[in-house]
N, C-alpha and C positions, 0 to 999 in steps of 0.2 A: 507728828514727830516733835519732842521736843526742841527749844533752841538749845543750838552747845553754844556755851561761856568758857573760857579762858579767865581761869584766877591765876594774877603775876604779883606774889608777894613773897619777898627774902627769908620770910616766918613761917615754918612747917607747919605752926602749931593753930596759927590764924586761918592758914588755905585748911587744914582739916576745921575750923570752927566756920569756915567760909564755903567750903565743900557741902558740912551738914543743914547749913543754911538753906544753902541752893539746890540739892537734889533734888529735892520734892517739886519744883518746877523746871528744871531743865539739865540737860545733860552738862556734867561738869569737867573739865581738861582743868591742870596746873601746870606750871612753869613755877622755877624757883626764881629765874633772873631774867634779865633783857634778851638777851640770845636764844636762849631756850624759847621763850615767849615768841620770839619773832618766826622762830623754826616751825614753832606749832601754830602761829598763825598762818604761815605756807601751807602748809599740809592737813593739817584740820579743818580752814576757814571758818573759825566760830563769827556767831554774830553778835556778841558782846564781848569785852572785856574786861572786869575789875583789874584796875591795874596802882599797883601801890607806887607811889613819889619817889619816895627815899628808900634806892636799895644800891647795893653795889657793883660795882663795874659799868653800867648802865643803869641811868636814871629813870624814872617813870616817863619826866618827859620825853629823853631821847626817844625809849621804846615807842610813846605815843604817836612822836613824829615819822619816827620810821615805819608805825604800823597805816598809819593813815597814809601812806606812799607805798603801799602792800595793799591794801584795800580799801579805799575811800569812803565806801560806805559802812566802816566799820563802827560799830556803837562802841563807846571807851567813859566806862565810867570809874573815876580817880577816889584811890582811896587815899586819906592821907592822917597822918598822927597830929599834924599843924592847923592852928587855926590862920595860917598866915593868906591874907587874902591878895597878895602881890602870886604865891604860888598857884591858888586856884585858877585867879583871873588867867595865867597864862597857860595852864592847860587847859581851858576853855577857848584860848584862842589858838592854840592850836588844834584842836578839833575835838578833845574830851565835852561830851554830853553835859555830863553833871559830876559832882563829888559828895564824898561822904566822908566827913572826919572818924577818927575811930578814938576811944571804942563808940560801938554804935549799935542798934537795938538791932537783932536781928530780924525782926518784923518789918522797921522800918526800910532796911536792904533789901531782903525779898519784896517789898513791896516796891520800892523803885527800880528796881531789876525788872520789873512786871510791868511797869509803866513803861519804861524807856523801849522794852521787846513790845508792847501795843502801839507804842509811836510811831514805834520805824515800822511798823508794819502798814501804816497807815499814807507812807509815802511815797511817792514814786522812787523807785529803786535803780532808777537810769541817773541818777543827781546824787554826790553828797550832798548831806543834812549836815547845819553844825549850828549850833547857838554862836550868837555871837553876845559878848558881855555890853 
């Protein structure tokens, strides 16, 4: 069975370029904002999440924070338009995996989509995993 992912980005037109990206490896869920995302983190429990920085009403981070206190094992990888590394660094310390600036190749996505679902797989599932910077 494939893994289900959770794309959370404010842009209709990125989650359908981020949807086509990712079918071909794993079952794909969207959310347009933080709320939405967090609902479908309840109820779905995907095991990743692309999750975009800068959107409204709720931030990338907040949803981050509050999803990793909704599933601690939850993989969260940060999309973001900024190369600001004050922003990465602190969604890293809050528990996000890795990031990916955009635009970005879609190869190189699907490909650490791939990694990040072989990694966690490869760890005990009784413990959050988190990079620390």
């Amino acid at each position: 069975m494939p893994a289900k992912i959770l794309i959370v980005d404010d842009d209709a037109a990125l989650r359908k370029i981020l949807r086509m990206t990712l079918v071909p490896v794993c079952e794909v869920l969207e959310a347009s904002d933080g709320p939405e995302a967090l609902r479908l983190i309840k109820a779905e429990k995907p095991r990743l999440i692309l999750l975009d920085i800068t959107m409204p009403e709720m931030g990338g981070i907040e949803v981050l924070q509050k999803a990793r206190l909704i599933d601690p094992s939850l993989i969260v990888l940060m999309l973001t338009g900024s190369n600001d590394l004050d922003v990465a660094k602190r969604a890293l310390e809050n528990g996000a995996l890795a990031y990916i600036t955009k635009p970005f190749e879609p190869d190189s996505l699907r490909s650490e989509v791939q990694r990040l679902l072989a990694v966690d797989n490869d760890r005990p599932s009784d413990r959050p995993w988190r990079v620390r910077p």
